[in-house]
C-alpha positions in Angstrom: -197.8 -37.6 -84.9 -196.2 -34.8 -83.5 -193.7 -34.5 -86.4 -191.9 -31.1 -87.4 -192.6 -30.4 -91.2 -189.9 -28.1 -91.4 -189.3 -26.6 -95.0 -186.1 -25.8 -96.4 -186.1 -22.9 -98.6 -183.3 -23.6 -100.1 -183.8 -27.1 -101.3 -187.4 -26.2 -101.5 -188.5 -29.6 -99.6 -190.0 -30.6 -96.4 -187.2 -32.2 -94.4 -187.3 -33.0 -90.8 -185.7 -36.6 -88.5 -188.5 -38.3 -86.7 -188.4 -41.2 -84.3 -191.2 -43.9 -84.6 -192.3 -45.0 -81.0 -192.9 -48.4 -80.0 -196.4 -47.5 -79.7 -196.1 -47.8 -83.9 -195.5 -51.2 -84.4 -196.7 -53.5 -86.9 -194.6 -56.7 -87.3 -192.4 -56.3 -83.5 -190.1 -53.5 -83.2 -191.0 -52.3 -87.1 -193.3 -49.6 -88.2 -196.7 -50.0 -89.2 -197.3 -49.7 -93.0 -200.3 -47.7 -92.2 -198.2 -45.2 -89.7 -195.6 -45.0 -92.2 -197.9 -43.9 -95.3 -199.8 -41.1 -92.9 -196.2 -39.6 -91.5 -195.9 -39.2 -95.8 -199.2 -38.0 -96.5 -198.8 -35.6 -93.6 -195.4 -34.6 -95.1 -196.6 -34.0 -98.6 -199.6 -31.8 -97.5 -197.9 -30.1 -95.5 -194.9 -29.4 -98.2 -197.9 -28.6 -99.8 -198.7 -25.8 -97.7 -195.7 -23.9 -97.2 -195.9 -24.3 -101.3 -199.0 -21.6 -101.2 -201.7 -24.5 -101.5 -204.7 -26.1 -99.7 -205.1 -29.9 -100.8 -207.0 -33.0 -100.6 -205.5 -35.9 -101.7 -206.2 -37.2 -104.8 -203.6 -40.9 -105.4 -200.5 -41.9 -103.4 -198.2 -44.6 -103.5 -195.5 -46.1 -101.8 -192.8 -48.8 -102.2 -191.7 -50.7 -99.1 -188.5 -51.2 -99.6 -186.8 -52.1 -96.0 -188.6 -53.1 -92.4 -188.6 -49.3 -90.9 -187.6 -50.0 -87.3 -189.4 -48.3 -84.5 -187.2 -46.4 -81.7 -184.6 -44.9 -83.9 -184.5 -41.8 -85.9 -184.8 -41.5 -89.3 -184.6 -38.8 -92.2 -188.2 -37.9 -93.7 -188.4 -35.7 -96.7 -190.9 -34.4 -99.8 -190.2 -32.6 -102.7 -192.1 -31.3 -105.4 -192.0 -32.8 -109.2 -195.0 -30.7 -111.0 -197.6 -28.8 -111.0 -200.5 -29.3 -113.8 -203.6 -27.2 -113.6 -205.3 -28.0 -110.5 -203.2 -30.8 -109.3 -199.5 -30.6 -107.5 -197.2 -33.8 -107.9 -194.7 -34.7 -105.1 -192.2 -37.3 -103.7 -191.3 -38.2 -100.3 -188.8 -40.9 -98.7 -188.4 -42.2 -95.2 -184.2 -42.8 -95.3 -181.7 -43.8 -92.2 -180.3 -40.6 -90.8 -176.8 -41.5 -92.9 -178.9 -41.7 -96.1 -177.7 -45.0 -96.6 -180.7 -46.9 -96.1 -184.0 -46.4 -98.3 -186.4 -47.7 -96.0 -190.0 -46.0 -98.1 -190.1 -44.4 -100.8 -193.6 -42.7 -102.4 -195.3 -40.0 -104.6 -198.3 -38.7 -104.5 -201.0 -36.0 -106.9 -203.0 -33.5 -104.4 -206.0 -31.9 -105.5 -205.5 -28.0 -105.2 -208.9 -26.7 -103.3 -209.8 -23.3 -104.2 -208.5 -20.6 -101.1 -211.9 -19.9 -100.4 -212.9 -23.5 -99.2 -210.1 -23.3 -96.7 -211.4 -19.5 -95.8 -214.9 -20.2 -95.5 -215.1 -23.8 -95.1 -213.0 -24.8 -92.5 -212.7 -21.3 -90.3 -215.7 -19.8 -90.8 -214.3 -16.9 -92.0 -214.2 -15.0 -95.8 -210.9 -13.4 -94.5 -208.3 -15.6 -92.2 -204.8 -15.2 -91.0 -204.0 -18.6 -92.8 -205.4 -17.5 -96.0 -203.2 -14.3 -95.8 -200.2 -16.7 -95.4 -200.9 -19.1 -98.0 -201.0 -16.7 -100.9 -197.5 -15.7 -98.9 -196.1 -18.6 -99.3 -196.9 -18.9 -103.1 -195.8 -15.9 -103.7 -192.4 -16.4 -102.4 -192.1 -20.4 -103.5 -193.2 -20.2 -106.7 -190.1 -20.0 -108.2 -190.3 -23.7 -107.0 -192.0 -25.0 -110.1 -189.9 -23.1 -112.3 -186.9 -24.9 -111.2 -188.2 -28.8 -111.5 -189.6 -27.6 -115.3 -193.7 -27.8 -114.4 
């Protein structure tokens, strides 16, 4: 989708505009329901990510709450809301670049994998670049969790 899951270190949050094609459409000149849950998804695992964590998920949901029109950028951003165990908790929102239109709002739980799956599993390797910069990125974020009370 070719979005940019920029995260804010200072809010803590994924936060990025993104402007839906025409090639998105469900219902004429609206976003599909479909495209708009997999820009969140994507969002939230990537949040996830620059959180310290490899994830698969495990329940999302998502309230439609306007038509999202296609050709016009909009405001996408997740948060985090817990951690329990083996399972991060997160929130996300697709808004109008002014904030004054909701158009989605969703949550989702994420299954935390263990780092070795994403070392061995999906590189090949026991010892990867990516690996070295998710423990990182824990390290640094997770101060995160703290904050929200998890």
């Amino acid at each position: 989708m070719n979005a940019d899951f920029t995260f804010d270190e200072e809010s803590g949050e994924v936060k990025f505009n993104y402007l839906f094609k025409q090639m998105f459409n469900g219902a004429p000149n609206f976003v599909h329901g479909g495209i708009l849950s997999t820009l969140l998804d994507e969002s939230m695992g990537a949040l996830c990510f620059h959180l310290g964590y490899i994830v698969m998920t495990d329940t999302m949901g998502f309230k439609f709450h306007k038509a999202t029109p296609v050709e016009r950028e909009l405001f996408i951003r997740a948060w985090p809301i817990k951690k329990e165990k083996r399972k991060v908790f997160l929130e996300c929102e697709i808004k109008s670049l002014d904030g004054s239109i909701l158009y989605v709002k969703g949550e989702g739980a994420f299954h935390i994998l263990p780092p070795r799956f994403f070392s061995e599993k999906l590189t090949g390797e026991k010892n990867s670049v990516a690996l070295d910069l998710l423990n990182i990125n824990k390290l640094h974020r997770a101060h995160l969790f703290e904050r929200i009370g998890s």
